[in-house]
C-alpha positions as CSV (number, residue, x, y, z in Angstrom):
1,X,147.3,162.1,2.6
2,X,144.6,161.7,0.6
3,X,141.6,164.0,0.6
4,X,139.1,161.3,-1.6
5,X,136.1,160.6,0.8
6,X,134.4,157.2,1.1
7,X,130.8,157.0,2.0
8,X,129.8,154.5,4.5
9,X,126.2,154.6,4.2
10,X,123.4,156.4,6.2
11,X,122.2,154.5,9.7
12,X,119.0,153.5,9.9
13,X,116.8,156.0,12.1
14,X,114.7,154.1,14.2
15,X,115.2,151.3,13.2
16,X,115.4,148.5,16.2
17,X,117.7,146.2,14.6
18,X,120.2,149.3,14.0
19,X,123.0,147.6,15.9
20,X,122.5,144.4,14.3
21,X,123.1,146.8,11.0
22,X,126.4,148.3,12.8
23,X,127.7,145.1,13.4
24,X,127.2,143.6,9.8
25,X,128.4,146.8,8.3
26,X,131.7,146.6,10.1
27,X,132.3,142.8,9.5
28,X,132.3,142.1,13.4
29,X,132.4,138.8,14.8
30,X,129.7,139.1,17.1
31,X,130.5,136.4,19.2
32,X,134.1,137.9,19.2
33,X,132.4,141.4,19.7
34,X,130.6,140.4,23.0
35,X,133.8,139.0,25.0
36,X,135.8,142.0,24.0
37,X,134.5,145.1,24.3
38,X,136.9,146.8,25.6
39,X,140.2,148.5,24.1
40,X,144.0,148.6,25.8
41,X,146.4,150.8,24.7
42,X,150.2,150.1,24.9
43,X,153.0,151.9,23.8
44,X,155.8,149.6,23.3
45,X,159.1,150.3,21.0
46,X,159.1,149.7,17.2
47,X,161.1,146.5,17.4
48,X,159.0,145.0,20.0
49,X,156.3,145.6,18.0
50,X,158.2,143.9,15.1
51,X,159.1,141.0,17.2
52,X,155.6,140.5,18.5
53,X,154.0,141.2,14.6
54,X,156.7,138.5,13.3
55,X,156.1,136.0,15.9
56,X,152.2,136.1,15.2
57,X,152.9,135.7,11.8
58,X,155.0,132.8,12.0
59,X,152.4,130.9,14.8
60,X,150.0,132.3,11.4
61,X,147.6,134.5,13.7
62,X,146.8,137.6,14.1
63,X,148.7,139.9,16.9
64,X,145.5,140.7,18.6
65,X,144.5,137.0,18.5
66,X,148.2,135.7,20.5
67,X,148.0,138.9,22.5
68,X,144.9,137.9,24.0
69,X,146.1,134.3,24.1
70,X,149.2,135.9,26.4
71,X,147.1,137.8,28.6
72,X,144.3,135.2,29.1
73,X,147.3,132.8,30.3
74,X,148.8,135.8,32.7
75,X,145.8,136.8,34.1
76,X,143.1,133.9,34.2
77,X,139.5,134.5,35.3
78,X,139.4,134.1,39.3
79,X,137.8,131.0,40.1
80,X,135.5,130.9,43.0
């Protein structure tokens, strides 16, 4: 492991468009950013995760984009 530090810049203090500086900084889709928030952990075995990162390339997404695609389809929003 490497020791070398990168600077990210300092925040601006006070500054009211400060998340708007967070967001750009970090390359955020902020349309992306404001459906999910939230992060979901799962521990799954190496060669799933192979299988899963291989089919996603194939399909040529990303695994968080057909993972969400997955889990929208098995658990829809209720409908009223």
């Amino acid at each position: 492991m490497s020791s070398k530090r990168i600077g990210i810049g300092a925040r601006p203090l006070g500054d009211p468009q400060a998340e708007a500086w967070i967001r750009k900084g970090a390359g955020i889709d902020n349309d992306k950013f404001e459906r999910y928030s939230a992060r979901l952990t799962l521990d799954v075995t190496p060669a799933l995760r192979t299988r899963i990162k291989l089919a996603a390339f194939n399909r040529g997404v990303t695994m968080t984009e057909m993972l969400r695609e997955v889990l929208e389809r098995q658990f829809p929003e209720a409908t009223s």
